[in-house]
NUZALO-106168 format. One record per residue (C-alpha): x, y, z; residue in three letters. Coordinates in steps of 0.5 Angstrom, whole numbers, plus 2048, in hexadecimal, padded with zeros to 3 digits. Layout:
<recs>
[[X,Y,Z],"ala"];
...
</recs>
This chain:
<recs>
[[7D9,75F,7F9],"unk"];
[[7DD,758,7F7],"unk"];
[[7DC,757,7FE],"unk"];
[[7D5,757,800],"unk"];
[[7D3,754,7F9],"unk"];
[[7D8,74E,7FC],"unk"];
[[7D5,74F,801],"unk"];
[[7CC,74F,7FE],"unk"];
[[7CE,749,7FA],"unk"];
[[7D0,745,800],"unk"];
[[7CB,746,804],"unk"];
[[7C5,744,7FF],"unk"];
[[7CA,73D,7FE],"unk"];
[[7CA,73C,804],"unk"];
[[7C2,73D,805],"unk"];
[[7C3,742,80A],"unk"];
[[7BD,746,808],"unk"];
[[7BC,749,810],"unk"];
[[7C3,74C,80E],"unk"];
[[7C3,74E,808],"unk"];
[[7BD,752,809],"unk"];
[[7C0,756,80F],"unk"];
[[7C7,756,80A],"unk"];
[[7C3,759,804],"unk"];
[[7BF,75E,809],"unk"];
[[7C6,761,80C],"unk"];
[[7C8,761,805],"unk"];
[[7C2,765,803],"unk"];
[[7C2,76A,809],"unk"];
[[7CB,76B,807],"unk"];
[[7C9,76D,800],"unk"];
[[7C3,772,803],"unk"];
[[7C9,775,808],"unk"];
[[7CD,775,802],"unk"];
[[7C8,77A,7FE],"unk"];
[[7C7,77E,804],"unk"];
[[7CE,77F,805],"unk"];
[[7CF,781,7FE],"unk"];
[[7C8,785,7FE],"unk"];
[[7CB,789,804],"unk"];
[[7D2,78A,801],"unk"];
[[7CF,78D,7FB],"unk"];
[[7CA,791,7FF],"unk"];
[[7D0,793,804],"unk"];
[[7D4,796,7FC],"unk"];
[[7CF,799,7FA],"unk"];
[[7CD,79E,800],"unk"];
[[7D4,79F,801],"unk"];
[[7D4,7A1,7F9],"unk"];
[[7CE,7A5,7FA],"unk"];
[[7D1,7A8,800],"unk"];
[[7D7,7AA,7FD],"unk"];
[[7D2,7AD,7F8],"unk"];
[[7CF,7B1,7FD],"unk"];
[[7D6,7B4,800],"unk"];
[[7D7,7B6,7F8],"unk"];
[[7D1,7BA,7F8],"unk"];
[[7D3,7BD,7FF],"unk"];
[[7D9,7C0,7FD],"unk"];
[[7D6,7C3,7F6],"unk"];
[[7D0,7C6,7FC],"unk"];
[[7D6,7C9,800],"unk"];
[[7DA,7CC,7FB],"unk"];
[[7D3,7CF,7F8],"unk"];
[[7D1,7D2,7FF],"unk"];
[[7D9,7D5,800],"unk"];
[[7D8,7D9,7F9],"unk"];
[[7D1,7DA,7FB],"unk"];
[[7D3,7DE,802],"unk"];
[[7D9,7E1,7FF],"unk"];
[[7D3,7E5,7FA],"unk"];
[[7CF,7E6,7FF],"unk"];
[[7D4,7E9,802],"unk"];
[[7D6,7EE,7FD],"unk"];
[[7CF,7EF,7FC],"unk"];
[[7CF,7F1,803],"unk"];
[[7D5,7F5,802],"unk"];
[[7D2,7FA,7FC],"unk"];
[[7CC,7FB,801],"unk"];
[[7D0,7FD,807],"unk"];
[[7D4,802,803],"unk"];
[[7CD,805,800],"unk"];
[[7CA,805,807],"unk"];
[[7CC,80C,809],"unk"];
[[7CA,80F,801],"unk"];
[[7C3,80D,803],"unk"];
[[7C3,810,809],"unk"];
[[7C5,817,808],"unk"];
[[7BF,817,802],"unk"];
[[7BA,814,806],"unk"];
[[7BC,81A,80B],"unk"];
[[7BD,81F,806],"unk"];
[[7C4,820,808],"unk"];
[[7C8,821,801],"unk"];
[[7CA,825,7FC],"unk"];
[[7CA,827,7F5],"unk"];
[[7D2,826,7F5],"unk"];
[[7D1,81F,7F9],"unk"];
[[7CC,81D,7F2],"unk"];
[[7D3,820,7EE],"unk"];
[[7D8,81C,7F2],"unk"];
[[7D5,816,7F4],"unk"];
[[7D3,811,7EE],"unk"];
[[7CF,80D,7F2],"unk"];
[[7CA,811,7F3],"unk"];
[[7C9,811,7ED],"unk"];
[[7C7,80A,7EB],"unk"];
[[7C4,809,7F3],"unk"];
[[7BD,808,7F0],"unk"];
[[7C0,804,7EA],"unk"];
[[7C5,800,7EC],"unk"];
[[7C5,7F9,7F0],"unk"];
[[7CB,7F3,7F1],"unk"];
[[7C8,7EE,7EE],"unk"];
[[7C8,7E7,7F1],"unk"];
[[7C9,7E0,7EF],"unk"];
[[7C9,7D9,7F4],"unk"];
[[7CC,7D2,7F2],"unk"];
[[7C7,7CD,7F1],"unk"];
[[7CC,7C8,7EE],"unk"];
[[7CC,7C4,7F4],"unk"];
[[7C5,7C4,7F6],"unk"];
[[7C3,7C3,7EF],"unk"];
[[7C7,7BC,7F1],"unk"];
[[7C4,7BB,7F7],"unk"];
[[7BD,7BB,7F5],"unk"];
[[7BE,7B5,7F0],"unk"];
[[7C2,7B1,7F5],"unk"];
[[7BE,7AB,7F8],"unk"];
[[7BF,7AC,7FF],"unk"];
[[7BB,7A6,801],"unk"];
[[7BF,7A2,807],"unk"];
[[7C2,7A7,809],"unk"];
[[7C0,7A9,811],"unk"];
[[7C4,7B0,811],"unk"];
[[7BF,7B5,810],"unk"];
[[7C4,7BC,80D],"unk"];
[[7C2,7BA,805],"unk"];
[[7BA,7BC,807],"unk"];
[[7BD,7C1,80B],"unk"];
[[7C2,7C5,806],"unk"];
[[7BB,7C3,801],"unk"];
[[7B6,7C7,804],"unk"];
[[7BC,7CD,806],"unk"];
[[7BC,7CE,7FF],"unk"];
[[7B6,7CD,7FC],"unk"];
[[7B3,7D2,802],"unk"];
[[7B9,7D7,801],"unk"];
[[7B9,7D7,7FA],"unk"];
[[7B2,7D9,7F9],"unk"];
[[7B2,7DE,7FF],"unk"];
[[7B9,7E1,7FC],"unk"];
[[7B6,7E1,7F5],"unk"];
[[7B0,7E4,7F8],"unk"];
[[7B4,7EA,7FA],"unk"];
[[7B8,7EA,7F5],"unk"];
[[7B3,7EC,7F0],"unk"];
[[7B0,7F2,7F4],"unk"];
[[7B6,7F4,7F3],"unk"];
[[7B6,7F4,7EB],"unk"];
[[7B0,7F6,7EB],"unk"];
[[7B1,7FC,7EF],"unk"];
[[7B7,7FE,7EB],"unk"];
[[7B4,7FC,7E4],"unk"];
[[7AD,801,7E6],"unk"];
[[7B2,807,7E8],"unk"];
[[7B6,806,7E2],"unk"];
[[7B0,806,7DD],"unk"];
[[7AC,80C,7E1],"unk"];
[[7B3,810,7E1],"unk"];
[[7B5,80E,7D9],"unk"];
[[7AD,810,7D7],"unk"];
[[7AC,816,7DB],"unk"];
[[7B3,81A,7DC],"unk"];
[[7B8,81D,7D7],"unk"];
[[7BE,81C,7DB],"unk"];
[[7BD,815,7DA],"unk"];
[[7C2,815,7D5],"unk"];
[[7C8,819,7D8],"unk"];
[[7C6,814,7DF],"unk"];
[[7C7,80E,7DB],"unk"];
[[7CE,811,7D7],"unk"];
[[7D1,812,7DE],"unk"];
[[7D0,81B,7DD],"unk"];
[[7CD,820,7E3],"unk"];
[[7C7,823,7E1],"unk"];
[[7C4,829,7E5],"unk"];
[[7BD,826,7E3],"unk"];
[[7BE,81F,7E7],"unk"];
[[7C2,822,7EE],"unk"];
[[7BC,827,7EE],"unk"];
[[7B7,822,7ED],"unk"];
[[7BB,81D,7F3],"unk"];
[[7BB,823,7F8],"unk"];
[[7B4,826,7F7],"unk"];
[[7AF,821,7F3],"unk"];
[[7AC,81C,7F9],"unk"];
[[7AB,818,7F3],"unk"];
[[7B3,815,7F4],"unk"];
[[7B3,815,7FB],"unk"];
[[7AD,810,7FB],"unk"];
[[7B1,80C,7F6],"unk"];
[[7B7,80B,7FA],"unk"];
[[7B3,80A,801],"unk"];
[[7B0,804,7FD],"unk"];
[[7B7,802,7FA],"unk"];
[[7BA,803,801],"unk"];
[[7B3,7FF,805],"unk"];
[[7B4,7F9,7FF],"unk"];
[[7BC,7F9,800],"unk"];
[[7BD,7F9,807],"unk"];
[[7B6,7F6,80B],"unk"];
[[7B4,7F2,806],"unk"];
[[7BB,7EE,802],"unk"];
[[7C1,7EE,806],"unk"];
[[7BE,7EB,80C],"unk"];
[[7BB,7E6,807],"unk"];
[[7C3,7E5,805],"unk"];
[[7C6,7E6,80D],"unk"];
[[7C0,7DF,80E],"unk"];
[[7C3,7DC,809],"unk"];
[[7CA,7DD,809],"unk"];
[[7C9,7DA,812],"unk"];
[[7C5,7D4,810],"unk"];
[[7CB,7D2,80A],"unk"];
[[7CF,7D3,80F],"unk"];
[[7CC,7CE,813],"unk"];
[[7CC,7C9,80D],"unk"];
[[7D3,7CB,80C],"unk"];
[[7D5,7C8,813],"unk"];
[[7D1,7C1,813],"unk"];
[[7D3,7C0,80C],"unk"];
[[7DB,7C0,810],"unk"];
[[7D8,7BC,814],"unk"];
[[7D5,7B6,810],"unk"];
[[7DC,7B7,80C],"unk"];
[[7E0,7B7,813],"unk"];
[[7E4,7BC,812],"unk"];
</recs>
């Protein structure tokens, strides 16, 4: 800077004016060059802060969606081994000694693995600005789960509202209730579930609701989680 002041000054007291026109242009075109150089520098950090933000939230949404599919699994466990109990009542193929042995069918009406989804990532996600950055997987795992939440929740509710009705209709309407709930046999319950068509309808409503309605709304979310999963690696390069 000495130095082109040195030189501003000889230039005016020479009368040089041509010059120092040209001279004070440059100097103003550097200065420009200088705040666009500081402006990209600033722009270039802060894009690399916010993509490191990003990859922050990415890891949080990787470890939401593991634990999410390891539910989902034992969900989907719980139901592969309760299958073949609805089968044998929807074909009138049990017993009263199955009812005595068998816990299970006791609470088959009453009873659903509850189940909860991580949303701590995608709570972040939604709150990040992602403007300026041309990958489209954000907008992507946004809509995956603002669409399968709401599916899943939708189903999921019928699933309490079947259990809560079947629940309510037992408690005011039998006198087994009592030794249902206390985990005692009754006469009265496994003559009402082999010979009241009443039963046999609750559990097909149960089964329908179950297996055609909630779990393929878990194995739709459980493949598309695992395709998120898989450009997460990428993006992390991994």
């Amino acid at each position: 800077m000495k130095l082109f002041r040195n030189l501003r000054e000889k230039l005016l007291k020479e009368k040089k004016f041509t010059n120092y026109i040209v001279y004070a242009v440059g100097e103003i075109i550097l200065v420009v060059i200088g705040i666009l150089i500081a402006v990209s520098l600033n722009n270039w950090n802060e894009n690399r802060k916010k993509e490191q933000q990003l990859f922050n939230i990415y890891t949080i949404i990787e470890d939401d969606l593991q634990n999410d599919l390891e539910e989902i699994n034992e969900v989907q466990q719980y139901y592969k081994k309760i299958d073949p109990l609805y089968s044998k009542i929807l074909n009138d193929s049990l017993t009263k000694s199955d009812y005595k042995t068998n816990p299970r069918l006791r609470f088959l009406t009453i009873g659903f693995p509850e189940i909860t989804f991580n949303t701590r990532g995608f709570d972040q996600l939604t709150n990040f600005n992602t403007d300026g950055f041309q990958d489209n997987l954000p907008s992507q795992i946004i809509e995956f789960y603002t669409e399968r939440l709401r599916e899943i929740k939708i189903d999921d509710d019928l699933r309490a509202n079947d259990f809560q009705d079947n629940y309510t209709h037992y408690k005011k309407n039998y006198i087994w209730w009592s030794d249902l709930i206390t985990m005692k046999n009754s006469e009265e319950f496994i003559n009402y579930t082999l010979n009241d068509p009443d039963y046999k309808n609750r559990v097909a409503s149960s089964y329908f609701i179950s297996f055609s309605v909630f779990l393929p709304e878990l194995e739709i979310f459980e493949e598309r989680a695992t395709t998120i999963l898989e450009e997460i690696k990428k993006r992390k390069g991994e």
